[in-house]
N, C-alpha and C positions, 0 to 999 in steps of 0.2 A: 468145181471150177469149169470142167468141158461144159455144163448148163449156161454159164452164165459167159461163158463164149461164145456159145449158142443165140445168145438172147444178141452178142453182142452183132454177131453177124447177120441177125435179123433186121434190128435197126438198121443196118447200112445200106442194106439190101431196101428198106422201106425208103429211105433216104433219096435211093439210088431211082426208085420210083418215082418217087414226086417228083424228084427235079425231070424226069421224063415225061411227065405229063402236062395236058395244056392247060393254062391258067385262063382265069375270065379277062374277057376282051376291054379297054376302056374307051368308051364310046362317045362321041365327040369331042371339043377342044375347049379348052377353057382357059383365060387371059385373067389372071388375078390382078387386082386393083391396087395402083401405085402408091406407095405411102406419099407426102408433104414432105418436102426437108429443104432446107434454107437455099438452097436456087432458085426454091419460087417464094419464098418469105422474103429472100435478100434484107434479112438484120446485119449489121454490122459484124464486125469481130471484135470483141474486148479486148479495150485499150489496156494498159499496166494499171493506169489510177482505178479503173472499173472494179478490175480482178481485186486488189483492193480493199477496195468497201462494200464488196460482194458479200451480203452475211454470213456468218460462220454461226454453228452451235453454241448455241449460250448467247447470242446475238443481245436479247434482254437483259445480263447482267451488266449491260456497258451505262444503265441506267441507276447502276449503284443503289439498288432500295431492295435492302433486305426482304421485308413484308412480299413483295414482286416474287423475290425469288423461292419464295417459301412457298407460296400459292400452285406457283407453276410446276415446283418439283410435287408438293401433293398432285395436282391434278394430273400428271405424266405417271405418280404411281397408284395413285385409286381413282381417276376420274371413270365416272361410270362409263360414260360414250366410249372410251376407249378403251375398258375393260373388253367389252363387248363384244370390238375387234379386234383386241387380242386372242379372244376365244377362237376367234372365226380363224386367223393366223395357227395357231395350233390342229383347229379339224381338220383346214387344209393343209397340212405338213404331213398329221396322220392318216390324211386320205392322199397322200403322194406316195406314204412309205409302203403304204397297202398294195398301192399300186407297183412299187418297186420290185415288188416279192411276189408278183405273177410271175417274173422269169426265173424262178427258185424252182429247185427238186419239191415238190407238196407226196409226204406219207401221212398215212393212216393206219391205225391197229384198230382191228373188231375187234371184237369177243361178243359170240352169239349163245345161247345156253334153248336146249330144244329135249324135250321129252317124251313119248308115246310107250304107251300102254297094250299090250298085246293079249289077247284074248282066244284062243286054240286056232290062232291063224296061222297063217302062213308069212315067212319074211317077203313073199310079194307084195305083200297089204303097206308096209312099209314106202316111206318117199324113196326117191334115188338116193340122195345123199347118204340117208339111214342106212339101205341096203347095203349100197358099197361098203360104209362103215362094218357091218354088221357083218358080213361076208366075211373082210378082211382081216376079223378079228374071232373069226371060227365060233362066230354065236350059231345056235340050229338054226335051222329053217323055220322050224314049228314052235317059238319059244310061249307055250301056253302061261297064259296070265301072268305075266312078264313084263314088266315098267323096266324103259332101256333109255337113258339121260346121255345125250347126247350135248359135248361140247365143242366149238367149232372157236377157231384164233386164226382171224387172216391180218396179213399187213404187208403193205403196198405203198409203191413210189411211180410219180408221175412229172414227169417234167414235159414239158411244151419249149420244144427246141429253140423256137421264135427265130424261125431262120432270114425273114424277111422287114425284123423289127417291131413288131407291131404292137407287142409289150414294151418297150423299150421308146415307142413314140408316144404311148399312151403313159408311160413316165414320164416323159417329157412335158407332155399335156399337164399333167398333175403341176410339176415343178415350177410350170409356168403360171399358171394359178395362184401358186402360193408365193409364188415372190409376187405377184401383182398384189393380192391383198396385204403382204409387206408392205407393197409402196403406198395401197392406199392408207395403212393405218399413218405411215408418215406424215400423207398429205393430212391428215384428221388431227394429227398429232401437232403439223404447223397449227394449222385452222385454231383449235383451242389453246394454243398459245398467243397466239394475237388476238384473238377472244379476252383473254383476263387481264394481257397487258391495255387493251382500253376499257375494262371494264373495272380496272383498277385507278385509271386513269380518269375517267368519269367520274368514279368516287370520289379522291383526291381532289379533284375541281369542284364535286355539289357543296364537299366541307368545307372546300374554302371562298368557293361564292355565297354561302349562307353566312359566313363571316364578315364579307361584303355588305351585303345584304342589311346585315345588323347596324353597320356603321353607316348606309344610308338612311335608314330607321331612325338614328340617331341624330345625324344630321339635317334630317326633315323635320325632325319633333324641332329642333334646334332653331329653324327656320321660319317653323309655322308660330311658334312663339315669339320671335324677334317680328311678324307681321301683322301680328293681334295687337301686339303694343302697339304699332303704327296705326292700327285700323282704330284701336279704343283708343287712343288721342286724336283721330278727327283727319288724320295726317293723309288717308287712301280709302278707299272703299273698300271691301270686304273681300271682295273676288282673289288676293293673292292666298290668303289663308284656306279658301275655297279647293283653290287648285293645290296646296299643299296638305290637304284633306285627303284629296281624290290621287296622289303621288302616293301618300303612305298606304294608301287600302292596295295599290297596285303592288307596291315597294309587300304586305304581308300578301298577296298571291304567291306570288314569286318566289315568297318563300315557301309557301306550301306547293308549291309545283315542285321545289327543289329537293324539299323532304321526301316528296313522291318518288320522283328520277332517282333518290339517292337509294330508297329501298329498294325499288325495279332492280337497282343494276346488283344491288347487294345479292337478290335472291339470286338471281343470272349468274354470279360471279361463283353464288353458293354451290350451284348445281352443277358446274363445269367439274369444281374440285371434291363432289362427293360431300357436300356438308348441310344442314340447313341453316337459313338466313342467322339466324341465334347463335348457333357457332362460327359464325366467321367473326374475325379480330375487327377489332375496330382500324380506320386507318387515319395516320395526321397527314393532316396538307404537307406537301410536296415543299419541302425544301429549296427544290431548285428542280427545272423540269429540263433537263438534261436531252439532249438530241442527240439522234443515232449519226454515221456520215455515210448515207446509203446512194450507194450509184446515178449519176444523173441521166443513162442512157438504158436501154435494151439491146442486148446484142445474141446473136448468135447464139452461145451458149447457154441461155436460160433454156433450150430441149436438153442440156442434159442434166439440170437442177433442180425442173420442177418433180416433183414425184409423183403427179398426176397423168404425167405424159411419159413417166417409167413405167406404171402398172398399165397405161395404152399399150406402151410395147410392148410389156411381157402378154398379153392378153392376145398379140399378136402371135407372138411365140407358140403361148396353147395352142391355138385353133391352129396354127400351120401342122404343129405337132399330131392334131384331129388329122387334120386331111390324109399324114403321112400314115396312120395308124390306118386309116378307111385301105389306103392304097396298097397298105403289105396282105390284107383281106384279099387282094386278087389272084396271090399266089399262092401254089399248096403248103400247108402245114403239116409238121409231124408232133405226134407227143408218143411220147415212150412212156409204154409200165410196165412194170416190175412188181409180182405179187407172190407171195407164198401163207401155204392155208396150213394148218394143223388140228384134225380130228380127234378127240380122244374121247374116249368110253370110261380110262378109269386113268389114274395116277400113271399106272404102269406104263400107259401109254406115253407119256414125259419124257417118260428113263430108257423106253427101247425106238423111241423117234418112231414110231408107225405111225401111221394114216396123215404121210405128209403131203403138199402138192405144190407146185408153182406155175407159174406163166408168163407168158411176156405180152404183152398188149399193145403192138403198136398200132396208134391212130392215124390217117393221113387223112385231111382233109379236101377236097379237089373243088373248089369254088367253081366249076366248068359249068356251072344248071344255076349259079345266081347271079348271072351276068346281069340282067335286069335290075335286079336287088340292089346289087354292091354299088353302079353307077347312079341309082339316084340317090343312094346316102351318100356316092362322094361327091353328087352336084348339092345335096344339101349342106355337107361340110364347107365345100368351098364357095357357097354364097353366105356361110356362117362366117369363113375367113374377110370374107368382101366388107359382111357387114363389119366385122370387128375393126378393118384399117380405117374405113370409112370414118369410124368411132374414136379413133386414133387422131386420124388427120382433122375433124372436129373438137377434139381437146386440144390441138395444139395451137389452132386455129383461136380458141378461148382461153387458151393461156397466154399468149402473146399479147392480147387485146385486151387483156385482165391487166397484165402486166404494165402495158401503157394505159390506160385507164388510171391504176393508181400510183403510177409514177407521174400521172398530169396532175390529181389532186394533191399528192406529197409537195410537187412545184407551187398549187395554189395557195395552201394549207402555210408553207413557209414563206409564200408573199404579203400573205394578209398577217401573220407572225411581223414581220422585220416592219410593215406599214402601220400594224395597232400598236406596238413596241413605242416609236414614232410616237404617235398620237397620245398615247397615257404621259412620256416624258416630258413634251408640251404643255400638257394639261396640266403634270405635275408642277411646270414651271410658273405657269399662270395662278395655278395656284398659293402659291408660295407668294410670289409676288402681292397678288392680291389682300393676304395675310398681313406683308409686310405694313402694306399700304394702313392696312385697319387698322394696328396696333401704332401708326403714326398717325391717327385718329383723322385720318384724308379721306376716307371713304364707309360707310358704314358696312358692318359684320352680315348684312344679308349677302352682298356682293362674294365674300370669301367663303360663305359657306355654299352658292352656288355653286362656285368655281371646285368648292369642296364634290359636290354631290356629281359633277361632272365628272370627275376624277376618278372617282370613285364606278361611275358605271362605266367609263372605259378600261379599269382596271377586271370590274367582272367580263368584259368580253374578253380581254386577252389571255385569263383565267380557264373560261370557254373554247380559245382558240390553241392555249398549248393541249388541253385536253383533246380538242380535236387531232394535232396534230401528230402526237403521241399514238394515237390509234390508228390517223392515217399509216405511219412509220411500221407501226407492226404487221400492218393488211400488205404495203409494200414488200416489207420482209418477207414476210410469207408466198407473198406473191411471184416472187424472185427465185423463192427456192433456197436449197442450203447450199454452200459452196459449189466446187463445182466435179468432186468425185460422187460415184454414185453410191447407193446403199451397200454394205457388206451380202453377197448370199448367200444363204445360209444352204 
């Protein structure tokens, strides 16, 4: 016990040193770089109807399609892209906790095993260690031809006081890291959810515009035959049948563009969720193409929603956390050890404790001779912080811009929605009419099947346009962010 009083009044006394000694100087001044924050964005603040229709988790099941939501939970639990960063999430967690555990007591146990052979010498011939051993254990001096196995058991504790932080920032650093790549797998994890909700949605509209498609086929065969009759009774010249030649060769393009687009997006769709093109389900046309009701403005609060401009700030954090760790480097250190040895020659030596030793090691480190050193790695850290707000306030800067970007195309995407909408029920009526008209034998059947074939390709574009608008709706979402708490940290 009085040993290990000993040791303890050493430390204090070591203690009592450093803090008396002078630390390195920090040499010039340095003005860190302001972040961006809404006094100079001047976004609005979110009204009550905003907060609202602000999307929430699961945002995509408001779209009622099974198939949808089946795709997106595979691809949220094996999609490969996001396995990927999930790993990354994990190294960086275990490269925090590593970190964590610099400010821990660290022991070690040796065990060394050593043997010499003696030969009509003398125990001078011997190492120190040996001697002492040998000495103390009333071997002769002169032990002729004599093989003496020496084993040697130390272990020892080291702890590093971290009186200025510097473990403790460098934790910090880590923790910040790894919630940033948190936030970014979030943002990856929007990203390919609005990925397969329009690439679902794409599909959805090639099957059902090839359906289209078919029934213009049919109505142009329909056509071109009702103008041969007229041409082979003498009735017109040939030219309409001509141009309804030259409609059906366009009319089968179109569908072989459609078959192409539709495999494109299949394999696309394939590879998000981990599968190949051959394993994914087949999908039926859309029932009914259902719209989300997503905020008609930008305000204020999409900085604390997106999760690209969360992993900005934690990124900030790190580096802040660097500079702090660079700056506890200017003042002294201590680490305390604590070690005890144990020699022994034979068994016996176990059971009567001989050949034992201890020590205490304390370290003080005096930074006073790297003054040079220390301040150009902490003007390197802090032009590492500069860059990183810098990189901050340019993401947020792209987020906001993002954000109204595809909140103008979601506005134009449902204009030209409500105006084709319009247009196909027109068409529909003209239609109809014009049918009527044929079957009271007022106008002949080329007329109604025109009015048909019209119909019919305003109804493919608006087919085109819910698809489009669909995927605008997700990229929105995503764009927006998820409500408006931030991630849990772990």
């Amino acid at each position: 016990m009085a040993f290990y009083f000993k040791a303890f009044r050493i430390g204090l006394g070591s203690l009592a040193v450093s803090a008396l000694c002078a630390c390195a100087v920090v040499t010039g001044t340095h003005e860190t770089l302001s972040k961006v924050d809404n006094s100079r964005l001047n976004l609005p603040e979110a009204s009550g109807n905003t907060l609202a229709q602000w999307p929430q988790q699961g945002w995509w099941q408001q779209y009622q399609d099974p198939t949808l939501n089946a795709l997106i939970e595979q691809a949220l639990a094996d999609g490969p892209s996001l396995k990927v960063l999930a790993t990354r999430i994990e190294a960086s967690r275990n490269a925090a906790d590593a970190v964590r555990k610099l400010s821990y007591p660290m022991g070690q146990v040796k065990v060394d095993w050593s043997g010499q052979e003696f030969f009509n010498t003398h125990i001078n011939g011997a190492t120190p260690q040996t001697q002492a051993a040998l000495t103390s254990r009333g071997v002769p001096s002169a032990p002729a031809d004599q093989f003496i196995a020496l084993t040697n058991i130390s272990a020892g504790i080291s702890w590093d006081l971290d009186l200025w932080g510097h473990n403790r920032a460098l934790y910090g650093a880590a923790l910040g890291l790894s919630r940033a790549q948190t936030f970014e797998y979030e943002a990856a994890r929007q990203g390919v959810i609005a990925n397969i909700v329009g690439l679902h949605a794409q599909i959805m509209a090639f099957t059902e515009r090839m359906d289209i498609v078919d029934k213009q086929i049919a109505t142009q065969t329909t056509l071109r035959q009702r103008w041969l009759e007229r041409e082979q009774a003498g009735l017109q010249p040939t030219q309409n049948s001509v141009q309804v030649d030259m409609t059906l060769a366009q009319l089968a393009q179109l569908k072989q563009s459609l078959t192409a687009q539709k495999a494109v997006a299949r394999a696309q769709l394939a590879a998000l969720i981990g599968q190949t093109p051959e394993q994914l389900v087949a999908f039926s046309p859309a029932r009914n193409w259902q719209t989300l009701n997503l905020p008609q403005e930008i305000p204020a609060q999409i900085l604390g929603t997106r999760p690209d401009i969360a992993a900005a700030r934690e990124y900030i954090e790190a580096s802040t956390q660097q500079v702090n760790a660079v700056k506890a480097e200017f003042y002294p250190n201590i680490n305390i050890g604590l070690s005890t040895a144990l020699q022994l020659l034979s068994l016996q030596d176990i059971l009567d404790f001989r050949g034992q030793s201890a020590a205490v090691k304390p370290a003080i480190t005096l930074p006073i001779f790297n003054t040079i050193q220390l301040n150009a790695k902490l003007r390197q850290q802090q032009a590492q912080l500069d860059n990183t707000i810098a990189q901050y306030n340019q993401t947020v800067f792209q987020a906001v811009s993002d954000a109204h970007q595809q909140l103008a195309q979601y506005r134009q995407s449902q204009a030209y929605l409500t105006a084709q909408a319009r247009i196909v029920k027109d068409n529909q009526t003209l239609t109809d009419l014009s049918a009527q008209r044929y079957r009271a034998g007022m106008t002949p059947q080329m007329e109604s099947l025109m009015y048909q074939t019209a119909t019919l390709r305003e109804q493919d574009a608006l087919i085109m346009g819910y698809a489009m608008r669909r995927a605008q709706e997700a990229r929105l979402a995503s764009s927006l962010g998820m409500g408006f708490a931030e991630l849990v940290r772990n």
